[in-house]
C-alpha positions as CSV (number, residue, x, y, z in Angstrom):
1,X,0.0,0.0,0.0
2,X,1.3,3.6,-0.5
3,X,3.1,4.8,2.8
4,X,-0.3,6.9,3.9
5,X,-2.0,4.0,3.7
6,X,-2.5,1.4,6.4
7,X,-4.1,-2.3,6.2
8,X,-6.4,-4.0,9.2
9,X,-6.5,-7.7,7.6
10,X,-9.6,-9.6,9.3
11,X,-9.3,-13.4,8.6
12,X,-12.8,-14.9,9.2
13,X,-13.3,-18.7,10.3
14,X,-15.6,-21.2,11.7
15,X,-14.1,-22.5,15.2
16,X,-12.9,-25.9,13.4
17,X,-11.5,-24.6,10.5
18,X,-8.4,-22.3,11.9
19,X,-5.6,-22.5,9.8
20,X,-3.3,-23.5,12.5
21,X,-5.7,-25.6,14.3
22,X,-5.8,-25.5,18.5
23,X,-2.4,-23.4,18.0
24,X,-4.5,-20.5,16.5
25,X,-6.6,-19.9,19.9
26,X,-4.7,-17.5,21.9
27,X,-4.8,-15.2,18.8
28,X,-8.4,-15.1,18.2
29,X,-10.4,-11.9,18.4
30,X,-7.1,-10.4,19.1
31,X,-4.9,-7.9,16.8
32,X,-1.4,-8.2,15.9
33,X,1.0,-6.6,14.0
34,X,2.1,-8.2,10.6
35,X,4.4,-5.1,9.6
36,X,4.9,-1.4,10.2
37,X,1.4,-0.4,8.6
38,X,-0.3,-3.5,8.8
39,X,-2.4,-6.1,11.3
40,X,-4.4,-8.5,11.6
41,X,-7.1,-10.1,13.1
42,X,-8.8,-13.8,13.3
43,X,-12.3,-14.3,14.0
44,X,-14.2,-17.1,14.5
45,X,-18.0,-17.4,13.6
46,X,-20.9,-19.4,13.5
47,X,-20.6,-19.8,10.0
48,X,-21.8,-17.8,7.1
49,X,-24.4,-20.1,5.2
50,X,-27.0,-21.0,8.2
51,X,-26.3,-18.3,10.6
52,X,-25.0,-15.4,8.2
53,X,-26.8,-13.0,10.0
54,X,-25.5,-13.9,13.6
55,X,-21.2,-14.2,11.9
56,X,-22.1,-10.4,10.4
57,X,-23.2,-8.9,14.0
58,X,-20.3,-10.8,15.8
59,X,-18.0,-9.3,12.8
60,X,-19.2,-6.0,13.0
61,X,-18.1,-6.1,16.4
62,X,-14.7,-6.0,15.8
63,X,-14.9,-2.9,13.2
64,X,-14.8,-0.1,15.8
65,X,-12.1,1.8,14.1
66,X,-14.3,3.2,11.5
67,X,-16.3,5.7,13.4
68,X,-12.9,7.2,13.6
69,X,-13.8,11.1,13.0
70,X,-11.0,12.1,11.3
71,X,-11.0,13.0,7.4
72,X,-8.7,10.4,5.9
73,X,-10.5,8.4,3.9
74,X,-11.5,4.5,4.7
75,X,-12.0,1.3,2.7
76,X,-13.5,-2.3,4.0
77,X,-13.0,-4.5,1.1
78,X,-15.1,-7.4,1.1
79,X,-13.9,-10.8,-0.7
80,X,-16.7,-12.8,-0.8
81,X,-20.5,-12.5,-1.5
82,X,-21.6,-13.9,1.5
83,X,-20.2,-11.0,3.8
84,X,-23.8,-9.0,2.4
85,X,-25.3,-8.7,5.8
86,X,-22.2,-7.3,6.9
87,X,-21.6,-4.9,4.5
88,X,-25.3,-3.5,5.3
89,X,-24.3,-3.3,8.9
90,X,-21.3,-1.2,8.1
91,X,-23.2,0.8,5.3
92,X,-25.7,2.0,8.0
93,X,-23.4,2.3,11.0
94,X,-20.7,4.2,9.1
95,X,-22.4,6.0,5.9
96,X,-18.8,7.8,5.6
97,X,-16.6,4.4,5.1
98,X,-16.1,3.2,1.5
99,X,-17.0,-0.2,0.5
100,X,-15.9,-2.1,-2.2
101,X,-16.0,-5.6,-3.5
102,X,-13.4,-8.0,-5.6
103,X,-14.3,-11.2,-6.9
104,X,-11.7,-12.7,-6.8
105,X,-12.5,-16.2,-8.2
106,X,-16.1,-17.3,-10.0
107,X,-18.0,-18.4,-6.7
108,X,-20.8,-19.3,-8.8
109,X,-19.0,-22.7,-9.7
110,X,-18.6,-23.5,-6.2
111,X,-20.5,-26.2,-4.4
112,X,-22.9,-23.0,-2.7
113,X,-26.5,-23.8,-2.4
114,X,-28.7,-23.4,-5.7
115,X,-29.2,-19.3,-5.3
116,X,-26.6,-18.6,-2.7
117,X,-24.3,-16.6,-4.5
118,X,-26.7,-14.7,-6.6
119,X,-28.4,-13.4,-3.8
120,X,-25.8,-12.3,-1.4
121,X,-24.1,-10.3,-4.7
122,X,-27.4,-9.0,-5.8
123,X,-27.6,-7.3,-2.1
124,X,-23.7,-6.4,-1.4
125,X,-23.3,-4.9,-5.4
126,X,-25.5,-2.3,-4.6
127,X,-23.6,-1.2,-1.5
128,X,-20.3,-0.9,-2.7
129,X,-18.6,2.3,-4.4
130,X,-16.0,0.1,-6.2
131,X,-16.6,-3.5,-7.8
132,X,-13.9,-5.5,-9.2
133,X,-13.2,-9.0,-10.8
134,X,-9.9,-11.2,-11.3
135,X,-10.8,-12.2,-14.5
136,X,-12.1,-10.8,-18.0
137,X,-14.8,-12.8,-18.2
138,X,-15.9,-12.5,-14.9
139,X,-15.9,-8.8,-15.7
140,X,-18.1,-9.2,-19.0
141,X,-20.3,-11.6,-16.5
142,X,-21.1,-9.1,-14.0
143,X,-21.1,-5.9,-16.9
144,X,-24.4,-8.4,-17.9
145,X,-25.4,-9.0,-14.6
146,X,-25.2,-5.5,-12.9
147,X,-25.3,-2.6,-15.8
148,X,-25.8,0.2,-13.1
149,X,-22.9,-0.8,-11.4
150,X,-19.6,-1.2,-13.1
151,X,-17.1,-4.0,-12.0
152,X,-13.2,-3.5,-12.9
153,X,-10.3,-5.6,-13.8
154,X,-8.2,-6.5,-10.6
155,X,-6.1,-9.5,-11.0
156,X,-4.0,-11.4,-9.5
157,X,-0.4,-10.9,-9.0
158,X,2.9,-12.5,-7.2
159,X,4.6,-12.0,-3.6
160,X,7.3,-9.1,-4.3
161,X,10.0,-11.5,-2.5
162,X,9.2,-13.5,-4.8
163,X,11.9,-11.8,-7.9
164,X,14.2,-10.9,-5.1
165,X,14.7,-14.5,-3.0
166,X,15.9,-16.7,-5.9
167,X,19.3,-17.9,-4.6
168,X,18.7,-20.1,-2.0
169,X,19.3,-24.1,-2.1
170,X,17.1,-26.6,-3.5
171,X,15.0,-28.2,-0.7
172,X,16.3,-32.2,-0.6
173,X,13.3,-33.6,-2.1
174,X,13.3,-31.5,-5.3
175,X,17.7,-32.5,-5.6
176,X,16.6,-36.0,-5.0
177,X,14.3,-35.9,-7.8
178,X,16.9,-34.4,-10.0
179,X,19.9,-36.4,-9.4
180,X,18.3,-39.1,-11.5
181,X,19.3,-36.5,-14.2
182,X,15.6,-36.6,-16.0
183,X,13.2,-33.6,-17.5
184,X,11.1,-32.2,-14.5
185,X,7.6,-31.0,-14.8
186,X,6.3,-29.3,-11.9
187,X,3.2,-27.7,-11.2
188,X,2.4,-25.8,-8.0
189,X,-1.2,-25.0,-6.5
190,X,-4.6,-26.6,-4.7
191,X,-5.0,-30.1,-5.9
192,X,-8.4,-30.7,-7.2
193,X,-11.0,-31.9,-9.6
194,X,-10.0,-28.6,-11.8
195,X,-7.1,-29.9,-13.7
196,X,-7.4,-32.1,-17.2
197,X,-6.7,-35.3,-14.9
198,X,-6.9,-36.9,-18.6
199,X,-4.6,-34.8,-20.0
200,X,-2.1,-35.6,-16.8
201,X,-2.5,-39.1,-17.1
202,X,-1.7,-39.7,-21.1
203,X,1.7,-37.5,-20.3
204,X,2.4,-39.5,-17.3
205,X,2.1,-42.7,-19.7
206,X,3.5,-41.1,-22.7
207,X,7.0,-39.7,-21.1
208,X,7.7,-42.3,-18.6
209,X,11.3,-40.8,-18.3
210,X,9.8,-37.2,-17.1
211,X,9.3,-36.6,-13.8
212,X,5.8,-34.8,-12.8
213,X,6.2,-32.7,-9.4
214,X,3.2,-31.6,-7.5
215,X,3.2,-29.3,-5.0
216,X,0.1,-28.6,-3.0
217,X,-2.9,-29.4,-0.8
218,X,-5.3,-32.6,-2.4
219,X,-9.1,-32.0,-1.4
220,X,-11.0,-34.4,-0.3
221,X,-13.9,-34.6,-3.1
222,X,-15.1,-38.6,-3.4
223,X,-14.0,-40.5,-6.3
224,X,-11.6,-37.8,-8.3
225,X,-9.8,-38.0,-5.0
226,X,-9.4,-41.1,-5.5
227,X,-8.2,-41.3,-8.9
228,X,-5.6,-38.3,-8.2
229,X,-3.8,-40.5,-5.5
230,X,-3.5,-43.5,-7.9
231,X,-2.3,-41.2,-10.1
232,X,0.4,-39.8,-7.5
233,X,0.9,-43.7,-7.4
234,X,3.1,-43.6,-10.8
235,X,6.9,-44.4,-11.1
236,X,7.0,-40.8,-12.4
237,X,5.4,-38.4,-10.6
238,X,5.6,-37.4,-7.0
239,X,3.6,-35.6,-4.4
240,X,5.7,-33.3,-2.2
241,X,2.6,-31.9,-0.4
242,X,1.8,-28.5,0.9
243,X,5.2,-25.8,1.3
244,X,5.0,-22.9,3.2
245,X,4.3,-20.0,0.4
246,X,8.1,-18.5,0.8
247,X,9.8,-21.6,0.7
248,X,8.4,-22.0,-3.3
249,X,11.0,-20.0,-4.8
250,X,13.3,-22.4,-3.7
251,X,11.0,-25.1,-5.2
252,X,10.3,-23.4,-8.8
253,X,14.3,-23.3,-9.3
254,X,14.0,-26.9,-9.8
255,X,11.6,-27.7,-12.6
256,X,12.8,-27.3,-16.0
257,X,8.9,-27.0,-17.3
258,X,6.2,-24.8,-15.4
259,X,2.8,-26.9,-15.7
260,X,-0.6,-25.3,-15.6
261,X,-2.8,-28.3,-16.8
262,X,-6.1,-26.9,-16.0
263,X,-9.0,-28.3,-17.5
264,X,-10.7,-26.2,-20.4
265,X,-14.1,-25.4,-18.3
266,X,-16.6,-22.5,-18.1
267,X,-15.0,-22.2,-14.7
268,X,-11.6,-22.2,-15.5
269,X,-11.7,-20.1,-18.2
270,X,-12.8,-17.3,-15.6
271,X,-9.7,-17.9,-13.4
272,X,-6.1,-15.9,-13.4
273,X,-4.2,-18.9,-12.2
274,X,-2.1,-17.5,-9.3
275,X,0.9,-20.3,-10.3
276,X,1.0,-18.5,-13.7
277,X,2.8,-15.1,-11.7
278,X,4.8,-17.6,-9.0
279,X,6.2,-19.0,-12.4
280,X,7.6,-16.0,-14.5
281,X,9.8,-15.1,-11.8
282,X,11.6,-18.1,-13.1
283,X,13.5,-18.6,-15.9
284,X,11.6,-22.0,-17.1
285,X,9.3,-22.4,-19.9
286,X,5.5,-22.4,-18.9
287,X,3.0,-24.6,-20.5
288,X,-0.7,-23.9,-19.8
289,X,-4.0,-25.4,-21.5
290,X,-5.7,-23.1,-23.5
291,X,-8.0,-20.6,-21.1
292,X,-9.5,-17.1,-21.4
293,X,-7.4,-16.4,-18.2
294,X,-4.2,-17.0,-19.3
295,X,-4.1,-15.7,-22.4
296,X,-3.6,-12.1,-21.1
297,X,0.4,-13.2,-20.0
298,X,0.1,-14.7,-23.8
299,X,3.7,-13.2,-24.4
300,X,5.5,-15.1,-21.7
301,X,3.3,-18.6,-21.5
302,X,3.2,-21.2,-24.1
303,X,-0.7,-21.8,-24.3
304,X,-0.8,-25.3,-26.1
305,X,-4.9,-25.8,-27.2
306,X,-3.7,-29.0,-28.5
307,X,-3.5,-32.3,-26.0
308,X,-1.3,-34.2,-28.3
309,X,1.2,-32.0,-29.0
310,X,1.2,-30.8,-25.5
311,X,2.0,-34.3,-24.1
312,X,5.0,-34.4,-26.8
313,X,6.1,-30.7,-25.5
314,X,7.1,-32.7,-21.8
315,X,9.1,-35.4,-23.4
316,X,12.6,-33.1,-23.9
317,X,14.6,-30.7,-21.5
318,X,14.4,-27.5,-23.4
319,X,16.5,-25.5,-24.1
320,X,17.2,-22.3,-21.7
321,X,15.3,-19.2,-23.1
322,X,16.9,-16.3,-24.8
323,X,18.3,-13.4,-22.0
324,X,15.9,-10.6,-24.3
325,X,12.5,-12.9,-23.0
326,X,14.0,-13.6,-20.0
327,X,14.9,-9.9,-19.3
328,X,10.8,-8.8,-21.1
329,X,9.2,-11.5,-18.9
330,X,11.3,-9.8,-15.6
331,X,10.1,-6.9,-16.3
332,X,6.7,-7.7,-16.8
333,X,6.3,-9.9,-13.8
334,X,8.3,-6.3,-11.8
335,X,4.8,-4.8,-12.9
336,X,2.4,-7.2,-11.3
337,X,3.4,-7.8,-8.0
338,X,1.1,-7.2,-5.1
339,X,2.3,-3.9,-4.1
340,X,1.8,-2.9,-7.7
341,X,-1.8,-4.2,-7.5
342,X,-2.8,-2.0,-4.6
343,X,-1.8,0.9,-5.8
344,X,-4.2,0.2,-8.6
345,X,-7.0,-0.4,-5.8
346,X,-6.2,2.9,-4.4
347,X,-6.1,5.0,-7.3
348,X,-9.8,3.1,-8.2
349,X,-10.6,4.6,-4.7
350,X,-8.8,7.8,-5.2
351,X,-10.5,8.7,-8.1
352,X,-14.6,7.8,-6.8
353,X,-16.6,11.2,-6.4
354,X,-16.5,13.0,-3.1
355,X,-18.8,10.1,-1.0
356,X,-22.2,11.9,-0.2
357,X,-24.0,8.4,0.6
358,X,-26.3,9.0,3.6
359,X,-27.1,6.4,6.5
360,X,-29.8,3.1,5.3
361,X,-33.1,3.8,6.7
């Protein structure tokens, strides 16, 4: 954030769900510092789906700071629909605070009830003085959706420590895997029923000698679970699990390919893969399937539409890319880095009419 900025992260959770499990309790409902201009909060709540209205009271509790009188200006940005109750609550107790809202993935092809999503957006859309999405479709989708109220591009980006922390070893299990000498293809990122399991499987088959990395969480979601751990069953392709966010650089120096291997979907194509930015701070080639998403970083990612040609593309080490794409993609990934991103937010903010919104009757 620009220096006259400052950030008050709230991380909201149901009691069993704390990222850090039992460890997580002596900071709940409690603010710490995360930097010189930043904190952050965890909450815990009921839960957002059958007692919405009670988690948006209890969260609203904890928001104290913005009757603050003074005339510097103040943003709650909400990231998912479901907060709707809660951005009324703040809307009415503070008519002076800015809301805004980013989408930032397609909720609607979540497993929400039939409805869900609809009607929380249809009542936080309204309430907001800034709307963005992560994707361009997502965009046109709510441009059809919501005429009256304008939704912006805001997409993802990469960790700024990210093109600086490059040099450190490679972890043991990543040199194990390459002692054997053979092409790796890695692919970082949730494990889930979103990637072309078909396509993974034929390369698998096809390039015996190519080792396929996976780093990541696996979801529990029935029967593709099950097929994804056979999978992580093959000779060829390993499973290292979830890594702590800024131990991946470390990681990514390893592969010689960067996979995306999303499946072509609705969904997906209204996604900005987050792997795509952790990649071009690397100097690896990047193979992604062929979605709306990606195509924007088109200049730096090989988008292969083809299946057959893209299983022959992970059969060969290839050779290292020329220092003038190297040097285009550094710069380009310089520009979308999360600092960079929030200045865009901010000047989206800077630039809204002088607020003159009144209290909700």
């Amino acid at each position: 954030m620009p220096e006259d900025w400052s950030v008050a992260n709230f991380k909201v959770f149901h009691p069993l769900w704390l990222p850090n499990g039992l460890k997580d309790l002596p900071y709940l409902f409690r603010r710490h510092r995360t930097g010189p201009r930043s904190e952050e909060t965890l909450i815990a709540t009921p839960g957002w789906r059958r007692f919405n209205t009670l988690s948006a009271h209890l969260t609203a509790m904890f928001l104290k700071e913005l009757s603050n009188p003074s005339d510097e200006e103040t943003v709650v940005l909400f990231t998912f629909p479901f907060y709707s109750e809660l951005a009324k609550i703040v809307r009415k107790k503070f008519p002076r605070v800015r809301l805004a809202y980013w989408a930032h993935d397609a909720f609607a092809y979540y497993a929400f009830p039939e409805g869900f999503v609809e009607y929380h957006e249809d009542r936080l859309v309204p309430l907001c003085d800034a709307r963005f999405a992560m994707a361009p479709l997502l965009v046109e989708d709510y441009a059809r959706r919501y005429p009256d109220h304008p939704f912006g591009l805001l997409h993802d980006a990469v960790a700024s420590n990210f093109l600086t922390e490059r040099h450190g070893s490679l972890p043991r299990d990543i040199e194990k895997i390459r002692q054997s000498g053979r092409l790796i293809v890695g692919c970082i990122g949730q494990i889930n029923h979103t990637y072309d399991w078909d396509l993974l499987e034929a390369a698998a088959t096809a390039n015996p000698a190519t080792q396929f990395v996976f780093i990541g969480n696996l979801f529990e979601e029935g029967e593709i679970t099950n097929r994804i751990r056979r999978y992580f069953e093959l000779a060829n392709v390993h499973w290292l699990g979830r890594v702590d966010h800024e131990r991946l650089p470390d990681y990514l120096r390893g592969f010689d390919i960067c996979l995306n291997p999303l499946a072509v979907s609705d969904h997906n194509h209204r996604r900005d893969p987050l792997r795509i930015y952790d990649y071009l701070t690397t100097d690896a080639p990047i193979l992604s399937t062929d979605l709306d998403g990606v195509r924007m970083h088109r200049d730096f990612v090989e988008i292969i539409p083809d299946p057959a040609e893209f299983i022959s593309r992970l059969s060969d080490t290839p050779d290292r890319l020329p220092e003038s794409q190297l040097e285009a993609r550094r710069n380009y990934i310089s520009g979308n880095t999360w600092q960079e991103r929030a200045l865009e937010f901010v000047a989206k903010i800077e630039s809204l009419p002088e607020h003159s919104r009144g209290p909700l009757k």
